[in-house]
Legacy VTK file of the C-alpha trace (Angstrom):
# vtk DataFile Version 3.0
C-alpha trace
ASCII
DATASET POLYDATA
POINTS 499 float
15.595 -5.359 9.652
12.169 -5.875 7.463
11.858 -3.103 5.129
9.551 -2.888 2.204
10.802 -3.016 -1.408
8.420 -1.382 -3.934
8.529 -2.356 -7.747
11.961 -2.937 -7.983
13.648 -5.180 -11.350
16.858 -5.251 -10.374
18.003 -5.346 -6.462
20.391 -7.238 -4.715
17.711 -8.375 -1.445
19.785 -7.872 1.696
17.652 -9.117 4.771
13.966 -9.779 5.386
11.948 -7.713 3.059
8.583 -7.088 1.865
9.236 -7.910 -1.753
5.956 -5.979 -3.541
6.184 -7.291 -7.511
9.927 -8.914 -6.888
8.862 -11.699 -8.891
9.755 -9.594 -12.177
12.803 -11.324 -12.848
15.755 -8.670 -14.533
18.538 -9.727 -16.247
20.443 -7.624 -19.109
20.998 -7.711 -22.703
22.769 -6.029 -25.431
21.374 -4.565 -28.373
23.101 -2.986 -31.218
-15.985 -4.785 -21.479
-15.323 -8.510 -22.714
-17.064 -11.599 -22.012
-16.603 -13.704 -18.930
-14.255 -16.905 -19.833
-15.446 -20.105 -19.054
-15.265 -22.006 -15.818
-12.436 -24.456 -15.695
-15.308 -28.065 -15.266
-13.099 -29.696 -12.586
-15.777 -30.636 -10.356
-14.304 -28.830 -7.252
-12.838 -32.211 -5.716
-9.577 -33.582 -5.460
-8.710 -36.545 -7.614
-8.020 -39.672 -5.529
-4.502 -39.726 -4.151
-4.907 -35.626 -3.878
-3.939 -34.965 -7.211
-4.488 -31.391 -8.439
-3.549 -32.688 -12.168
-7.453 -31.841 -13.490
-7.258 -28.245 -12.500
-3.833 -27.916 -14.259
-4.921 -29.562 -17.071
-7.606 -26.898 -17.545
-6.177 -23.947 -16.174
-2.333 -23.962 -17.390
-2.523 -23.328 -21.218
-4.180 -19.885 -20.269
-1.284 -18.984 -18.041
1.301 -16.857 -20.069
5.078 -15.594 -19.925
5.431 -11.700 -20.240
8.893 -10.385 -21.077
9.391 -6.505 -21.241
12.552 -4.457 -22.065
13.596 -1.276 -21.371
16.125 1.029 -21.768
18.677 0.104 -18.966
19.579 2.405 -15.703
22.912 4.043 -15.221
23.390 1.308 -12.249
23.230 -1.590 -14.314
26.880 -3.638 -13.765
28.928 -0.689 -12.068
26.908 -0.913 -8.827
26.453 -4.991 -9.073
27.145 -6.941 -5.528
30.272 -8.608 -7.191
31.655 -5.311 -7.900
31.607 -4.533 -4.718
32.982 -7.075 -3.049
35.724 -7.118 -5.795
36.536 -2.755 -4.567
36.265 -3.493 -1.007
39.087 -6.322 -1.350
41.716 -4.236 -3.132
40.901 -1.168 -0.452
41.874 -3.556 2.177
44.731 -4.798 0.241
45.744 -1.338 -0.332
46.232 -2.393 -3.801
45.162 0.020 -6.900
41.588 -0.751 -8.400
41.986 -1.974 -11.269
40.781 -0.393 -14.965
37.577 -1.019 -16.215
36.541 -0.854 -19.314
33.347 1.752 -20.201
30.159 -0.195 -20.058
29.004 0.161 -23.379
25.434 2.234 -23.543
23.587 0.248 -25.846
22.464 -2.080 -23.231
18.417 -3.232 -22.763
17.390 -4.204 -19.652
14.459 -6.716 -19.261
12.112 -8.348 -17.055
9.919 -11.704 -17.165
6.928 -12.028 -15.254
3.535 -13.910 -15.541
0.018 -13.575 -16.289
-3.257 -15.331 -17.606
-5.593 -15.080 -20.046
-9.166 -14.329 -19.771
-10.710 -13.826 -22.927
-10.405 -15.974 -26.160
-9.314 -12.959 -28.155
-6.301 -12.277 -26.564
-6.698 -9.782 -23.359
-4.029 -11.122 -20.805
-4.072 -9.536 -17.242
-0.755 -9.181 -15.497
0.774 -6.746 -12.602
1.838 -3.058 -13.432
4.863 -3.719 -12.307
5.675 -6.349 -14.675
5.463 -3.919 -17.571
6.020 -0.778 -15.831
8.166 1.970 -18.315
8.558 -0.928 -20.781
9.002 0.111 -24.098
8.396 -3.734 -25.883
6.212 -6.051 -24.414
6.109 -10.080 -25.628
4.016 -12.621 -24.623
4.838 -16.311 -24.787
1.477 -18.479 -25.066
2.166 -22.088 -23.410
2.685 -24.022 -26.329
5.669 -21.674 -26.673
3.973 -18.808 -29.399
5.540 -15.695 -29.024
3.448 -12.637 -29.746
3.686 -8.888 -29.344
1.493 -7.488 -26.840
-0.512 -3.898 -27.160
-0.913 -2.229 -23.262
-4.961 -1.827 -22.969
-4.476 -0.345 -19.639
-2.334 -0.048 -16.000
-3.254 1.270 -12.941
-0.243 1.809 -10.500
-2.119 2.066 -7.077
-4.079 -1.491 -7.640
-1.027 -2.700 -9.362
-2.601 -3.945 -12.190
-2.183 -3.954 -16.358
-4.081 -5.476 -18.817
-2.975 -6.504 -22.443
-3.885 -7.679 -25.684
-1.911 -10.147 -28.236
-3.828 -10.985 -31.359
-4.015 -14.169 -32.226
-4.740 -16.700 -35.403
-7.279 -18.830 -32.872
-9.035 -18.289 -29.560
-6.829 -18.697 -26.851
-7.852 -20.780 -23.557
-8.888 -18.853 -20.545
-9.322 -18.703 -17.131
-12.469 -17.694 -15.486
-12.602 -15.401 -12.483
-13.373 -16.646 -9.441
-15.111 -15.613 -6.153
-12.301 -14.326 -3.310
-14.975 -13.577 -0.965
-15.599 -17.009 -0.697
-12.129 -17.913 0.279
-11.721 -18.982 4.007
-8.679 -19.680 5.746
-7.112 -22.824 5.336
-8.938 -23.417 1.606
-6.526 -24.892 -0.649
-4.792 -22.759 -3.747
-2.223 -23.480 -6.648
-0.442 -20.673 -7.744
0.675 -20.827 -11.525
3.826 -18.938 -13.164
6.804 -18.935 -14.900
9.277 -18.549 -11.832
13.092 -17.637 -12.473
12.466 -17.772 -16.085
12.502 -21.647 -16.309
9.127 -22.547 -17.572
5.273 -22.399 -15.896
5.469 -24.051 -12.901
2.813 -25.077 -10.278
2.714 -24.664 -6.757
0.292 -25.774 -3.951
-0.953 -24.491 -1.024
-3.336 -22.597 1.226
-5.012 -19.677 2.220
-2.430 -18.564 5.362
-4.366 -14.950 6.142
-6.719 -12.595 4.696
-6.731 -8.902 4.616
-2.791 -8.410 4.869
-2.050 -4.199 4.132
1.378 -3.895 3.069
1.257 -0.141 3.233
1.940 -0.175 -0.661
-2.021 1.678 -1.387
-5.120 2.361 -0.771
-6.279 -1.275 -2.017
-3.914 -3.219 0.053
-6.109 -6.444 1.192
-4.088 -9.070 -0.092
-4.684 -12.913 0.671
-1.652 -14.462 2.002
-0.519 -18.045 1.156
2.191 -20.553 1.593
2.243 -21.798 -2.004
6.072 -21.048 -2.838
5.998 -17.833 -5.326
9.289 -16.815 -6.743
10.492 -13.970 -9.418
8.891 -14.308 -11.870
5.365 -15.517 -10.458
3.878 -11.677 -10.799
1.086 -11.598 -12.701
0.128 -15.287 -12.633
-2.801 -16.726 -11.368
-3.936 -17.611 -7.771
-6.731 -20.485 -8.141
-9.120 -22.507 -6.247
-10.285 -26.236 -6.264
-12.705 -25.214 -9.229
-9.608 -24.104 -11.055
-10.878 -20.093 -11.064
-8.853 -16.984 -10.179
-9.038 -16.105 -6.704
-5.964 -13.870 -7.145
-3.323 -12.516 -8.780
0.294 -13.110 -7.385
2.056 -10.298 -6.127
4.703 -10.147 -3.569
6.614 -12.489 -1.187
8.070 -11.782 1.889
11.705 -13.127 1.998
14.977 -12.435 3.988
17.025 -13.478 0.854
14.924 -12.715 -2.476
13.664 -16.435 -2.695
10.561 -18.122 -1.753
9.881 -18.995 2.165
6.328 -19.674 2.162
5.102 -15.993 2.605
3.399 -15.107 -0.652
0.757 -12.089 -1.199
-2.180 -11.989 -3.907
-4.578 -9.048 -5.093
-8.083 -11.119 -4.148
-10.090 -11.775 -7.500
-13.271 -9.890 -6.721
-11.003 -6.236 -6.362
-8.870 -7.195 -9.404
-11.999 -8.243 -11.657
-13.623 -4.420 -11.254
-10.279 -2.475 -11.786
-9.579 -4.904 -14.869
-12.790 -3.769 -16.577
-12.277 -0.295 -16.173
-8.822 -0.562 -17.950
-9.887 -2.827 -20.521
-12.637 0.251 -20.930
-10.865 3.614 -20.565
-7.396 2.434 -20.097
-6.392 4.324 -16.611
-8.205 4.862 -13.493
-8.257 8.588 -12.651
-8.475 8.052 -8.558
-10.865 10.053 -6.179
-8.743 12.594 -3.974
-10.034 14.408 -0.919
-6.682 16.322 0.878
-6.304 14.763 4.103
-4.109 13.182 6.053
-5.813 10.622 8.546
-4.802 8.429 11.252
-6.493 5.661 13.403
-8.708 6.290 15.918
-7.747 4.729 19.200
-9.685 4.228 22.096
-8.376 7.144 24.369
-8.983 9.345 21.131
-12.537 8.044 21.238
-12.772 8.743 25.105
-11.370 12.173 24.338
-13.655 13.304 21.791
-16.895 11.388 23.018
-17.398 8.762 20.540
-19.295 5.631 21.503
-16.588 3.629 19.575
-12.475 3.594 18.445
-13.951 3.544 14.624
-13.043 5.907 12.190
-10.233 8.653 10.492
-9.232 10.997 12.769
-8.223 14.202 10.338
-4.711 15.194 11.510
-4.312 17.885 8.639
-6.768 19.293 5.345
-4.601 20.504 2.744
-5.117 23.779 2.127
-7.349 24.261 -2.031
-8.488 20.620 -1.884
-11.885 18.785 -2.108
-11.588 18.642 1.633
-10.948 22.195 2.605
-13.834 23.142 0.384
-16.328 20.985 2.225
-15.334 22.522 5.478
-13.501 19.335 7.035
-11.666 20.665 9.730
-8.583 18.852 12.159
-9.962 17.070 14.609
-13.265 15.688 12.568
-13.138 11.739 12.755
-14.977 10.543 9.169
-17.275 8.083 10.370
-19.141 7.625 6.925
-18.384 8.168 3.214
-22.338 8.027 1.522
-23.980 5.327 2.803
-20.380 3.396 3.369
-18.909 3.245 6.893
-15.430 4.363 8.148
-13.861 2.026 10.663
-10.236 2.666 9.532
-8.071 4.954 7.697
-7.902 2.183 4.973
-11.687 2.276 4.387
-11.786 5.847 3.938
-8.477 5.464 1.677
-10.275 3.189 -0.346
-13.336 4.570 -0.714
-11.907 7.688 -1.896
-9.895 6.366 -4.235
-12.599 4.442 -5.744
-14.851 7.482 -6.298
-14.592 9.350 -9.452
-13.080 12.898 -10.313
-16.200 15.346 -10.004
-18.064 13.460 -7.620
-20.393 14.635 -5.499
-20.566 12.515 -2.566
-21.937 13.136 1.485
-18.793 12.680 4.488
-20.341 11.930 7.882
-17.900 12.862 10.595
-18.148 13.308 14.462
-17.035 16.833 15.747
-17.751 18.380 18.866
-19.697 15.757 19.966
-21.831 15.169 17.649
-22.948 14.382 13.970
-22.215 16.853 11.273
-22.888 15.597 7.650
-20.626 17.600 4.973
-21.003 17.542 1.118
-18.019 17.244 -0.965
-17.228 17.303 -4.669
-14.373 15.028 -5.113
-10.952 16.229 -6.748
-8.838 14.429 -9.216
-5.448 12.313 -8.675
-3.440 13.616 -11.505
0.148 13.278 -10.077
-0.462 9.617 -9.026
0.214 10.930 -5.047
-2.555 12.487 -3.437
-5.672 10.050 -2.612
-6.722 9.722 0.993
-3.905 7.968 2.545
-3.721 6.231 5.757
-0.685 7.691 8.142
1.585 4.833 9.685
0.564 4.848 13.415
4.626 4.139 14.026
4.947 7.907 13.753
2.190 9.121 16.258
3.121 8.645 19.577
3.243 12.663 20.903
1.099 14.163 23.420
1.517 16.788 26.001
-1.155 18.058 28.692
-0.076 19.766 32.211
1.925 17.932 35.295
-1.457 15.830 35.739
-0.645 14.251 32.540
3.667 14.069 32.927
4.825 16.711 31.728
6.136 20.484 32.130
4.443 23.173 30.128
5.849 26.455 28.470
5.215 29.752 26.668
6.780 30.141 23.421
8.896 32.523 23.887
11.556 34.342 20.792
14.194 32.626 21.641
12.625 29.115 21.605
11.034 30.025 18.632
14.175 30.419 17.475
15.630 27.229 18.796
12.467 25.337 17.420
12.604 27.436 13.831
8.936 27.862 14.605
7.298 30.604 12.401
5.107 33.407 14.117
2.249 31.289 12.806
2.324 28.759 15.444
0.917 29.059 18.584
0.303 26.862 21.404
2.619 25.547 24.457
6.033 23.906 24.206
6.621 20.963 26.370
9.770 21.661 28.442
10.015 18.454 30.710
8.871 14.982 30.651
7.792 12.791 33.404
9.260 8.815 32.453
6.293 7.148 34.561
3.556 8.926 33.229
0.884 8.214 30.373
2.270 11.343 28.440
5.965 9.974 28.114
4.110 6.296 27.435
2.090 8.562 24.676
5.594 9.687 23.217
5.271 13.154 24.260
9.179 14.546 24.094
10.243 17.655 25.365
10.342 20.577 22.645
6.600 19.488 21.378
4.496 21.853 20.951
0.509 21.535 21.629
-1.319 23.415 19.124
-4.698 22.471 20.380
-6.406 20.384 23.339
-9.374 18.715 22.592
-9.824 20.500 19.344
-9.413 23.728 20.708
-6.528 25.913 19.244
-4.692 27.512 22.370
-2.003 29.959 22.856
0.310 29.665 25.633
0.952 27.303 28.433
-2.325 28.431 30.716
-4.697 27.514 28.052
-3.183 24.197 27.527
-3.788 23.447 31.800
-6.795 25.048 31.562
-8.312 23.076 28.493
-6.801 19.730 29.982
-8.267 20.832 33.611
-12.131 20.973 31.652
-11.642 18.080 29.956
-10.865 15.974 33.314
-13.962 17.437 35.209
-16.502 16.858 32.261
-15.084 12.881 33.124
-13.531 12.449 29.742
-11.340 9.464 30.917
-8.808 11.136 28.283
-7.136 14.431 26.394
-6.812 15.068 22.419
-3.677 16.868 21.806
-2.542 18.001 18.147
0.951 18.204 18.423
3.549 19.931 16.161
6.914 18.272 15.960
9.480 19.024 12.773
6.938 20.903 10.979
4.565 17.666 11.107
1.286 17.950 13.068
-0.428 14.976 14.642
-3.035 13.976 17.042
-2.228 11.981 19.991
-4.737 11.323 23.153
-3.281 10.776 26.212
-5.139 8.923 29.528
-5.116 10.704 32.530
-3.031 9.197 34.900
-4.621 6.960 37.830
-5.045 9.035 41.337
LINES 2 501
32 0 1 2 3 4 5 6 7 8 9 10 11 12 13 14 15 16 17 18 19 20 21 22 23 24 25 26 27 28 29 30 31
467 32 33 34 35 36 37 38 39 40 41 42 43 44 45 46 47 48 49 50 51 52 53 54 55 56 57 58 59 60 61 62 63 64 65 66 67 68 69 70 71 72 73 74 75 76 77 78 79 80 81 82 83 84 85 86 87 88 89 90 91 92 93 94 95 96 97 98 99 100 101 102 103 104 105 106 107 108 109 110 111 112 113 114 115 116 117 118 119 120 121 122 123 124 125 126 127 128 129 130 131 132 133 134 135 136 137 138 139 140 141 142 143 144 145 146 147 148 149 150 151 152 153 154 155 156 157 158 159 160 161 162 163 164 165 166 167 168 169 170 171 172 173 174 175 176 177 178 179 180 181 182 183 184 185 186 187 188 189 190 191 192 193 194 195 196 197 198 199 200 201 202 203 204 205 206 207 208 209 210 211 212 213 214 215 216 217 218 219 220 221 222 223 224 225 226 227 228 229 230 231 232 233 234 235 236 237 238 239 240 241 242 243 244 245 246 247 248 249 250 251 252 253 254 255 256 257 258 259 260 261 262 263 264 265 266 267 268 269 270 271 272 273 274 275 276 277 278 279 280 281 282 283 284 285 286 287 288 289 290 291 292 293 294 295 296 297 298 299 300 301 302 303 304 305 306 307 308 309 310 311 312 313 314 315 316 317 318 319 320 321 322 323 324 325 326 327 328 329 330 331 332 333 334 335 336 337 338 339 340 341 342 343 344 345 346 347 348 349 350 351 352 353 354 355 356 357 358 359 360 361 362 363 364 365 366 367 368 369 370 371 372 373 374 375 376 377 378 379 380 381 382 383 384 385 386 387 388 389 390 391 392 393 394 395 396 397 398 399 400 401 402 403 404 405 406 407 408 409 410 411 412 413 414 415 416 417 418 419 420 421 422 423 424 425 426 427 428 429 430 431 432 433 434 435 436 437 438 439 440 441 442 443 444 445 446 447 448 449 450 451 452 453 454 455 456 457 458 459 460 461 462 463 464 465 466 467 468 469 470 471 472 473 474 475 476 477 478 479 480 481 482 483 484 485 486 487 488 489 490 491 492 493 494 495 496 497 498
């Protein structure tokens, strides 16, 4: 089953996987605002025969080797795949394991990723999760110079770092390109120092654009077939003029290795966040205290808007930027300043790329209508709480009346009780659950509990038929529902069912 794999240096890769940064390679061992480099002059056209050997040429003495230690984790060899094929044998032999002797706890461990030059005195730009918690950092030029590298900067959400080595000479560079211009099917090389063996180079093209990953709120990576492999992080993503389009970041992979599913941070995001590192050296991240899900097109029936475009507010955190400006549940932000909403993403992003202190107009439809709010944008000190988009695989509850499928009741003591609902909810629990109608196809289960219809709060059972009864003679061709469920609250619209 896929699963996604954040950041790790040292994991055995059992089944399909999203592999975010896997191309640090780990392995253990014991220890007693700069100018713009120069465009690679490549001419943009293949070489006859279709030989990518001028953009190599020009491009590959910029691409480094990054090696990082840190202090090892208690799992380091007792936990290891062998071992535990070598404990499961003697179980079912029923023969004693045999002693080990104590891991001694001097051990380092250590990664090896990539990365690429783009100035001539020495500032390198790389993946955070290359040198993530490292406490040495080397970089190995291509001619095989090793030098110690200072950390200018690293920004965790964008997944970015940026370093400096100093140097005797000017190093070669590599100049950033334009992602925008990529288009799918353009050709790439991807450049890197995979498994550790030496920088390697790998063609391909542009398979997809726009791929989210659900690893932040800058997820729009370029995917590509070019073969990327641990140790490929950091390294360069090019074009026929031999420029950065990207920077090599994940692969997906049912076994840890290479099958043609490789991800890339497109140039033209990478290029702004590396500036403001090499500048201030962290990127203190907008926060506004929501959590927001998509806006599908029975939501938009239900509440009136023209289009399914926006960030329907499931919750406001209580103290936050957002509860100050008077966002309420149920508002769908259609506009952040003079920026549009059309998914949770945008407004994830554009959050995140506004600064602490902020002051900054939210558009957002409620009650049929326009309401423009002004907030003053918080701070993201613990790394966690920017705008973030909810997984839609989670949001499939609704409830209404019979019309809708399903059986409606008052919340009673005792199924308080039985729910562990505090007084503080009100609303109507579902009791029953029609299989063949739009609420069951909505998710609705029986022991939800509707908290509001339409963005009205109500309070037993009759306000929930009568709110759903309105809605269907105003000709709303649907009914918002915020349901609670486990102590999570979410909005779900639900289609009346055909006559």
């Amino acid at each position: 089953m896929s699963h996604i794999l954040r950041k790790h240096r040292a994991a055995a890769l059992v089944g399909a996987a999203i592999v975010l940064g896997a191309a640090a390679l780990p392995f253990a061992v014991s220890s007693s605002s700069p100018a713009l480099a120069a465009a690679a002059e490549t001419g943009g056209i293949l070489a006859s025969g279709g030989s990518f050997a001028s953009i190599v040429d020009a491009d590959k003495p910029a691409v480094v080797t990054i090696t990082t230690t840190m202090k090892a984790t208690s799992a380091s060899a007792d936990n290891s795949p062998m071992d535990e094929q070598f404990r499961r044998f003697f179980e079912e032999q029923g023969i004693p394991l045999p002693h080990q002797a104590p891991q001694q706890q001097s051990q380092h461990a250590m990664a090896l990723g990539s990365g690429f030059i783009i100035s001539p005195d020495g500032v390198i730009v790389t993946n955070n999760h290359v040198i993530d918690n490292a406490i040495d950092i080397k970089v190995t030029l291509d001619d095989g110079t090793e030098l110690p590298a200072k950390l200018l900067g690293a920004d965790a959400k964008s997944d970015l770092a940026v370093l400096k080595v100093q140097a005797p000479h000017q190093l070669p560079t590599i100049a950033w390109g334009d992602s925008d211009k990529l288009k799918l099917g353009d050709q790439i090389l991807a450049i890197g120092n995979p498994f550790g063996i030496g920088t390697t180079v790998t063609a391909g093209i542009v398979s997809a654009r726009g791929r989210d990953l659900h690893s932040g709120p800058y997820d729009d990576f370029i995917q590509i077939d070019a073969p990327i492999n641990h140790g490929n992080s950091g390294g360069p993503l090019v074009d026929r003029d031999g420029n950065v389009v990207g920077i090599n970041t994940a692969i997906y992979s049912p076994n840890g290795g290479s099958v043609g599913v490789g991800f890339a941070i497109p140039s033209d995001e990478a290029r702004t966040i590396v500036a403001k590192l090499q500048k201030d050296g962290s990127i203190d991240h907008g926060y506004l205290g929501v959590q927001i899900q998509p806006v599908t097109q029975d939501v938009a029936d239900a509440v009136g808007l023209g289009k399914a475009e926006g960030a329907l507010v499931a919750a406001v955190t209580g103290g936050t930027p957002a509860a100050h400006a008077g966002i309420k549940t149920g508002d769908i932000v259609t506009a952040v300043g003079s920026e549009s909403v059309k998914t949770p993403k945008d407004l994830s992003r554009l959050v995140a790329d506004l600064s602490p202190g902020a002051k900054e107009t939210l558009t957002v439809w409620r009650d049929g209508k326009t309401v423009d709010l002004n907030v003053t944008v918080g701070g993201n000190e613990d790394g966690q709480k920017q705008a973030a988009a909810e997984s839609s695989d989670d949001q499939g509850q609704a409830a209404g009346q019979p019309s809708l499928g399903i059986g409606l009741a008052d919340l009673t003591p005792d199924i308080r009780e039985q729910l562990n609902l505090p007084r503080s909810v009100a609303g109507a629990v579902v009791a029953n659950v029609n299989p063949d109608k739009s609420a069951a196809a909505a998710g609705i289960q029986p022991g939800d509990v509707i908290v509001s219809v339409n963005d009205k709060p109500v309070h037993d059972a009759r306000d929930v038929k009568t709110a759903v009864a309105d809605a269907g003679k105003s000709g709303r061709k649907s009914v918002l529902l915020l349901i609670e469920r486990g102590g999570n609250k979410t909005f779900v619209a639900v289609p009346f069912s055909a006559a």
